[in-house]
C-alpha positions in Angstrom: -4.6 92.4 -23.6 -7.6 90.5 -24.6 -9.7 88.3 -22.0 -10.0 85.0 -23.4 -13.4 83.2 -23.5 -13.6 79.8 -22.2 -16.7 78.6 -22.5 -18.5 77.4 -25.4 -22.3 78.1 -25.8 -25.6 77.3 -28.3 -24.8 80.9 -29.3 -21.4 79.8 -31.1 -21.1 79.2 -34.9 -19.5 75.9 -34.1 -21.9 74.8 -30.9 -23.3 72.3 -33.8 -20.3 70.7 -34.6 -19.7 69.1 -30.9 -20.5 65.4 -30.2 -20.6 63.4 -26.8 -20.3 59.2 -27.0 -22.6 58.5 -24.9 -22.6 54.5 -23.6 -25.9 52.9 -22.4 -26.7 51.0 -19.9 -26.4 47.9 -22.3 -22.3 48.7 -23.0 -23.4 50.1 -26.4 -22.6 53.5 -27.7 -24.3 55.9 -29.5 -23.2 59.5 -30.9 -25.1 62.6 -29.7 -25.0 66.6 -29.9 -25.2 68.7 -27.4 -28.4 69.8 -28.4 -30.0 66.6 -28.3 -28.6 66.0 -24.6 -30.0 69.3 -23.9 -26.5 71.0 -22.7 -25.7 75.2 -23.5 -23.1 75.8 -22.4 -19.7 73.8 -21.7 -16.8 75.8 -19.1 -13.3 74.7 -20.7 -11.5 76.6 -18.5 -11.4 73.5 -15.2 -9.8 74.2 -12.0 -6.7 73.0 -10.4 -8.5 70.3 -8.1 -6.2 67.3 -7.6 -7.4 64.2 -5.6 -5.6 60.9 -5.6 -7.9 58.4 -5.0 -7.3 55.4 -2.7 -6.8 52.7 -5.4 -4.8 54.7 -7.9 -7.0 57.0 -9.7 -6.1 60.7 -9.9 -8.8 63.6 -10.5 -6.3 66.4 -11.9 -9.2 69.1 -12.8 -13.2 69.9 -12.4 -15.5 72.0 -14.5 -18.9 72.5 -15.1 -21.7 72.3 -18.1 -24.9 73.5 -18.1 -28.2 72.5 -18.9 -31.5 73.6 -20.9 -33.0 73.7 -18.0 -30.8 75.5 -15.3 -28.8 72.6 -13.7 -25.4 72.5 -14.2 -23.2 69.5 -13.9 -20.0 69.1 -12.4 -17.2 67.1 -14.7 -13.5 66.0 -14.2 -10.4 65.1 -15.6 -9.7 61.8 -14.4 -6.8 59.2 -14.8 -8.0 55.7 -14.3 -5.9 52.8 -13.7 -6.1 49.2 -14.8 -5.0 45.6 -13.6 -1.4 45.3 -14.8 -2.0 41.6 -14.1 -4.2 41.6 -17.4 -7.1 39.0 -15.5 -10.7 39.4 -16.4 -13.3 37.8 -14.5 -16.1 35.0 -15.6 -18.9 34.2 -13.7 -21.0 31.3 -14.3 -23.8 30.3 -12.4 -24.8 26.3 -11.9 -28.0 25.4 -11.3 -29.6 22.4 -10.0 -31.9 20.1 -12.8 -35.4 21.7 -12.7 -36.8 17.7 -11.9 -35.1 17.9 -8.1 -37.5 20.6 -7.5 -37.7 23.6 -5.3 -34.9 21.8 -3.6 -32.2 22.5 -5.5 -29.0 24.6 -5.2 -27.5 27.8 -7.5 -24.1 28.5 -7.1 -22.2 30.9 -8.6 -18.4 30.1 -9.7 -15.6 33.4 -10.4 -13.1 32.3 -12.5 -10.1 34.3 -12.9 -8.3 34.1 -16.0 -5.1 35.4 -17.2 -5.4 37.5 -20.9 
């Protein structure tokens, strides 16, 4: 029976045809290869780690990729959870008038408000 291969390297036809969405620190996202984030090689086979996190999320597998230049990083499968309560947060801050001077107060108000 024939071993199959579970990784996928620069060295595979379709190696080019792989994308990562990458999002910035700014909330915006970005398409990239693999070659442009430097990574050669990506394990597919994971493991059968299972963690249940505290506040509900699960990790149900870990791999690893590696990079250009010998690091490898360690990924998971994760399931995260949301608010079922469907409330998003706003915070505005209130500042005193710039003529009261040095003297003045900031405050910062949450406002929780239901979607």
């Amino acid at each position: 029976m024939a071993e199959t291969r579970r990784t996928l390297t620069r060295a595979d036809a379709e190696f080019a045809k792989f994308k990562v969405l990458v999002t910035k620190a700014d909330g915006t996202t970005e398409v990239e290869t693999l070659v442009q984030l430097n990574i050669t090689e990506i394990d597919f086979g994971g493991d059968a780690t299972h963690i249940e996190l505290p506040d509900g999320p699960l990790i149900t597998g870990q791999t690893i990729f590696a990079r250009g230049d010998g690091t490898t990083v360690t990924v998971a499968d994760a399931t995260l959870v949301s608010e079922t309560m469907g409330y998003r947060v706003e915070e505005t801050v209130i500042s005193t008038p710039p003529m009261l001077g040095s003297y003045g107060v900031i405050s910062l108000v949450s406002t929780g408000l239901k979607l």
